[in-house]
TORFINU-100211 format. One record per residue (C-alpha): residue number from 1; residue in three letters; x negated, y negated, z. Coordinates in steps of 0.2 Angstrom, whole numbers. Layout:
REC  resi  resn      x      y      z
REC   NUM   ALA      X      Y      Z
...
END
This chain:
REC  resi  resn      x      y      z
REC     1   UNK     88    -28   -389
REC     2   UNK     93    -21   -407
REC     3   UNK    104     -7   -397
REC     4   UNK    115    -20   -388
REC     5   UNK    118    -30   -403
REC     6   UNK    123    -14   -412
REC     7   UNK    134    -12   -397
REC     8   UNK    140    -29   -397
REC     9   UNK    145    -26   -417
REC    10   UNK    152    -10   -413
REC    11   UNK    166    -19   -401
REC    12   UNK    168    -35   -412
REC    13   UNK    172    -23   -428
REC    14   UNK    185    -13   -417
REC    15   UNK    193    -27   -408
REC    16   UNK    210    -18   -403
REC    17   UNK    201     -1   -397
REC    18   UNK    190     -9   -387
REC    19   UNK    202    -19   -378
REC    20   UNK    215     -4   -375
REC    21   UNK    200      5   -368
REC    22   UNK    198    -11   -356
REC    23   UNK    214    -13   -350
REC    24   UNK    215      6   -347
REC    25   UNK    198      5   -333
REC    26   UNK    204    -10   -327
REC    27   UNK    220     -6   -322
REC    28   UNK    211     10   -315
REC    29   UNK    199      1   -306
REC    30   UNK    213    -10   -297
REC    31   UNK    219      6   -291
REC    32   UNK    202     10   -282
REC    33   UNK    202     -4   -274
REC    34   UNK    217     -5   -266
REC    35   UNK    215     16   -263
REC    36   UNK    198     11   -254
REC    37   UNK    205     -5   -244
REC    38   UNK    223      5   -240
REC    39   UNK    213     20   -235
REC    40   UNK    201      9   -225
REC    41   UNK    213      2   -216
REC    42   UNK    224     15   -214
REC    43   UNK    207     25   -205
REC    44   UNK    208      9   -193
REC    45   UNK    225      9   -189
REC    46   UNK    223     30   -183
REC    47   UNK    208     27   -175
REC    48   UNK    218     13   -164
REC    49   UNK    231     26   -161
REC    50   UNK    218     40   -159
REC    51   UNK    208     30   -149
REC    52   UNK    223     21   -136
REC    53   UNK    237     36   -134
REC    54   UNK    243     35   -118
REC    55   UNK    257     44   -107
REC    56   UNK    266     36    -91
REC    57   UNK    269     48    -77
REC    58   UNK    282     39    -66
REC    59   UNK    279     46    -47
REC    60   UNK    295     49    -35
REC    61   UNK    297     39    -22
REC    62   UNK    291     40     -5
REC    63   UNK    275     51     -9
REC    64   UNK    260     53      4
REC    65   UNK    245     43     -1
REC    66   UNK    234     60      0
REC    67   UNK    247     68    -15
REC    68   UNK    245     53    -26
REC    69   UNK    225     54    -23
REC    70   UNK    226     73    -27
REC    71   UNK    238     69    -44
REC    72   UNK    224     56    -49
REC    73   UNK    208     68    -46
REC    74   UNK    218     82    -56
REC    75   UNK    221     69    -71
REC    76   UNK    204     64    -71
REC    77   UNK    198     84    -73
REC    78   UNK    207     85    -88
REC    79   UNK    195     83   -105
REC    80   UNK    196     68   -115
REC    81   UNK    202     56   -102
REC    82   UNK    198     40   -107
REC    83   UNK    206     31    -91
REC    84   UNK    217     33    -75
REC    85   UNK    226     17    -71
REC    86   UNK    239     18    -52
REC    87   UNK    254      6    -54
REC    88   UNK    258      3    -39
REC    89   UNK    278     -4    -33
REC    90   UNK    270    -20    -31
REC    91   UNK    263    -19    -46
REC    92   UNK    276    -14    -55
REC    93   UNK    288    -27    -47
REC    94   UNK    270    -42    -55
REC    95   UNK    272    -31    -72
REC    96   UNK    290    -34    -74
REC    97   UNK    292    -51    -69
REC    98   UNK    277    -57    -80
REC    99   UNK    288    -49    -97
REC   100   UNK    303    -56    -89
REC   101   UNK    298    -75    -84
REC   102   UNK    308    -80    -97
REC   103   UNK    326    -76    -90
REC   104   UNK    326    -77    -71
REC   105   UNK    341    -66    -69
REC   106   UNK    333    -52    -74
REC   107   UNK    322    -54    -59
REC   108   UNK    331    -62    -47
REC   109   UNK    337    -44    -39
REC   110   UNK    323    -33    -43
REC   111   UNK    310    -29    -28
REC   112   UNK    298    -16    -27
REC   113   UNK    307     -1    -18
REC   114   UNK    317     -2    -33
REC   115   UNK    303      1    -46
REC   116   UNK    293     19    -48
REC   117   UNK    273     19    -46
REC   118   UNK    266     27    -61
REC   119   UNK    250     32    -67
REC   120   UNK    246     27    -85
REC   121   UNK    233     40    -94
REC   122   UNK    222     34   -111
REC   123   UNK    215     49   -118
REC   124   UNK    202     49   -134
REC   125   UNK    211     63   -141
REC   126   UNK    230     64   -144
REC   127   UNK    232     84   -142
REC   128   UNK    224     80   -121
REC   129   UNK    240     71   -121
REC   130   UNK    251     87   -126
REC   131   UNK    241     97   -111
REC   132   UNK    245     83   -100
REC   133   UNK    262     83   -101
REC   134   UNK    266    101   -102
REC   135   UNK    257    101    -85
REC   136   UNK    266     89    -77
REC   137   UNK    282     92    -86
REC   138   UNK    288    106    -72
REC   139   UNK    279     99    -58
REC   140   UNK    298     87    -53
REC   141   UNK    291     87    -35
REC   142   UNK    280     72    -39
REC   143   UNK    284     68    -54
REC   144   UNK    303     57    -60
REC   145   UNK    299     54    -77
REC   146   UNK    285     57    -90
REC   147   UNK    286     43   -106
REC   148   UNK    278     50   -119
REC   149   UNK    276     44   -137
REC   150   UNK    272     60   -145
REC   151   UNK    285     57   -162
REC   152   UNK    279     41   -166
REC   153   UNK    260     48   -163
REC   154   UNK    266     63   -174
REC   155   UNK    275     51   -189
REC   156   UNK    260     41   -189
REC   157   UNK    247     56   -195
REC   158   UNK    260     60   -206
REC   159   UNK    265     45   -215
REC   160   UNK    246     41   -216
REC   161   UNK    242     59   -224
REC   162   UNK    256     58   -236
REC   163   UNK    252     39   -241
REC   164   UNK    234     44   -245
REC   165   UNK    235     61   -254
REC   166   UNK    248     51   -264
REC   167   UNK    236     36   -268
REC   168   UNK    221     49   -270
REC   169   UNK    232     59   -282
REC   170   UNK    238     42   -292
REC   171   UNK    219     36   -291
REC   172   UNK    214     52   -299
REC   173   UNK    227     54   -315
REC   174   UNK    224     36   -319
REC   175   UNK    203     36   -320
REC   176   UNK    206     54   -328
REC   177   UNK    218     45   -341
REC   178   UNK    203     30   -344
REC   179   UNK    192     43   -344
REC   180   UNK    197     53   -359
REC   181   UNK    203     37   -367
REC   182   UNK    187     30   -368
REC   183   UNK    179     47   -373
REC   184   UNK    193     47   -387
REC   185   UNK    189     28   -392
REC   186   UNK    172     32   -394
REC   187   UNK    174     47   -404
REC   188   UNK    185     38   -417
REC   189   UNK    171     25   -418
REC   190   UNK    159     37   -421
REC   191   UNK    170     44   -434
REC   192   UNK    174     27   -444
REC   193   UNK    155     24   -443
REC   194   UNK    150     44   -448
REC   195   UNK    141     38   -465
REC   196   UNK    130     23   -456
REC   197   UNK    124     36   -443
REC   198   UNK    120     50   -456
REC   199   UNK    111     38   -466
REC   200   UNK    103     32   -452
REC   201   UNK     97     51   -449
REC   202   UNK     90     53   -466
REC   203   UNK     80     38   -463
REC   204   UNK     72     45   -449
REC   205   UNK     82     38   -434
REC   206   UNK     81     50   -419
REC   207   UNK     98     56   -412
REC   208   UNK     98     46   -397
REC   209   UNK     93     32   -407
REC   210   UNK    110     33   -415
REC   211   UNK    119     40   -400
REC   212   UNK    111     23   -389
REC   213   UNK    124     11   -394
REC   214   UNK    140     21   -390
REC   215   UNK    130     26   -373
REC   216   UNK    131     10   -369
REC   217   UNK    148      3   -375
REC   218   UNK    154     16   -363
REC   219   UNK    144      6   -349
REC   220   UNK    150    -10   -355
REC   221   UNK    166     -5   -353
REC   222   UNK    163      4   -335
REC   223   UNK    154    -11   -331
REC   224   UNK    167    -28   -336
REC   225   UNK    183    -17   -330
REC   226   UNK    176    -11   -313
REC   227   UNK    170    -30   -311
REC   228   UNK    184    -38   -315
REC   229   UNK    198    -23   -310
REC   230   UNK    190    -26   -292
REC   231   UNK    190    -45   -292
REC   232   UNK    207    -45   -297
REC   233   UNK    211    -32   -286
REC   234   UNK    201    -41   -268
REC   235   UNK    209    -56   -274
REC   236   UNK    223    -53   -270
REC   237   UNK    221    -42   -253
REC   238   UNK    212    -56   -247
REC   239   UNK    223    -70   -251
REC   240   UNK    239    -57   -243
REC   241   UNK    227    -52   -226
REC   242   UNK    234    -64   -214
REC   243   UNK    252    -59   -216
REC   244   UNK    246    -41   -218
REC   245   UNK    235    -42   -202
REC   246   UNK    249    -49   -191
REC   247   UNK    259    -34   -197
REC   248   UNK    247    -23   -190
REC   249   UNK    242    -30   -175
REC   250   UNK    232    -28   -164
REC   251   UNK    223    -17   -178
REC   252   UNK    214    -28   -191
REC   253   UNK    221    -20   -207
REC   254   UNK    210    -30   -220
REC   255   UNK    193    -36   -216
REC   256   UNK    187    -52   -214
REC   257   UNK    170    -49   -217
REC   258   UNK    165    -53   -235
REC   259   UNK    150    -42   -234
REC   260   UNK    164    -29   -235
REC   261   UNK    169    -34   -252
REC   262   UNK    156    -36   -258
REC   263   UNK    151    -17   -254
REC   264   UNK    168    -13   -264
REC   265   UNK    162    -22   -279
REC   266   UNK    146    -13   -276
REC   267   UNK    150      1   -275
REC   268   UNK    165     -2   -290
REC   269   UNK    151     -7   -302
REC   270   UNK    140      9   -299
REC   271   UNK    156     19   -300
REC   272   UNK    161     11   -316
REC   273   UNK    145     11   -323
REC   274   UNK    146     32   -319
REC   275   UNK    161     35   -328
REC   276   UNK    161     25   -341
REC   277   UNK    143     33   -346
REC   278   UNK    148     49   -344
REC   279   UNK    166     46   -352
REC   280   UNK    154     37   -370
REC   281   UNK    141     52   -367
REC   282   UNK    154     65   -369
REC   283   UNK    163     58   -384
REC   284   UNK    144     57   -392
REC   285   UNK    139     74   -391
REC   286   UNK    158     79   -395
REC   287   UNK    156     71   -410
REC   288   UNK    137     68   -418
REC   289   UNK    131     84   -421
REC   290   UNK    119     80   -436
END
């Protein structure tokens, strides 16, 4: 109890440090928040992609039954083959007048002889897709056509890596930054207060006893800026979902689940508690040495 209103007077006597060191974790701990959400739904948004890749394999016209049976059981022998969907011409002709209802024209001189049958292939892993369609690339006997999305699948994994090395990288420089600001607060305190701790020395207080209420000052400041830099943060990731969400769809970019921000608080809090302990604990033993 004395500790913490030691600590208390310690952050009332240095009003401005104490808030400088605030606003400096706080802002850091906005940044983790929207790195962990970001990267969370970024994670979803590959795992869709990762997860529903598919290739089109348009069929020439006229094929035997028997070759179209012996192209599906080849596609099924490939590894990571998810599922094997035959579009036939008359399923083609349902496909295309369902996503053209709305302008008759478009539909009024289509028939089936006119459309390709097609086999559509999901695969769990994008690189199966890549062995699928160097396969069937040569094979223009059967095949009319391959439609396959591999520069979007590619620009995808790279704008995703790119946007969360450079947020990790931010993330990093700023907590570095509050890190060694606190450590730096802390150690002018310490200084300004150099003759109360040595007296408190020659009257027989132990070091941690001294060292206790910079400890936690450090986790005061950990603590209030990881709560609030997170509230402040989630706030306004939740209030933004819905558009963010239809952005994204089908993917569910931002959770709806409030269990799952309140893990990030968690998980914020212990975090913040970590580092500004170790950030105060630092700045002590740098400077009380007696």
């Amino acid at each position: 109890m004395a500790n913490t209103k030691t600590t208390w007077h310690h952050i009332r006597r240095s009003p401005i440090q104490s808030f400088i060191a605030l606003i400096l974790m706080t802002f850091s701990f906005m940044l983790v928040s929207m790195f962990i959400v970001v990267n969370t739904g970024f994670s979803k948004v590959l795992l869709y992609f990762e997860t529903k890749p598919e290739i089109t394999i348009f069929l020439k016209d006229k094929l035997d039954q028997t070759i179209i049976d012996n192209l599906q059981k080849d596609l099924i022998s490939y590894q990571n083959v998810k599922e094997i969907k035959y579009i036939s011409k008359n399923k083609a002709l349902e496909i295309y007048k369902q996503q053209n209802k709305n302008n008759p024209m478009l539909t009024e001189m289509v028939t089936a002889e006119i459309l390709p049958a097609s086999f559509e292939i999901t695969v769990n892993d994008p690189q199966a897709l890549e062995k699928i369609y160097q396969s069937y690339a040569t094979k223009n006997d059967v095949v009319d056509e391959i439609i396959y999305q591999k520069d979007i699948i590619n620009s995808l994994l790279d704008w995703t890596k790119i946007i969360r090395i450079s947020g990790l990288i931010v993330t990093i420089l700023v907590l570095t930054t509050s890190f060694f600001s606190v450590t730096t607060i802390i150690g002018m305190k310490i200084t300004n207060r150099k003759e109360e701790i040595k007296i408190s020395r020659l009257l027989g207080a132990s070091k941690f006893y001294v060292k206790k209420p910079f400890l936690l000052e450090g986790l005061f400041y950990g603590l209030l800026s990881s709560l609030v830099g997170s509230i402040l943060t989630l706030s306004f990731i939740y209030l933004t979902k819905s558009s963010v969400n239809a952005f994204f769809q089908p993917v569910v970019f931002i959770s709806d689940s409030l269990m799952y921000y309140g893990l990030v608080v968690l998980a914020q809090l212990i975090f913040g508690c970590i580092v500004g302990f170790f950030s105060s604990l630092i700045g002590v033993k740098r400077y009380i040495k007696f």
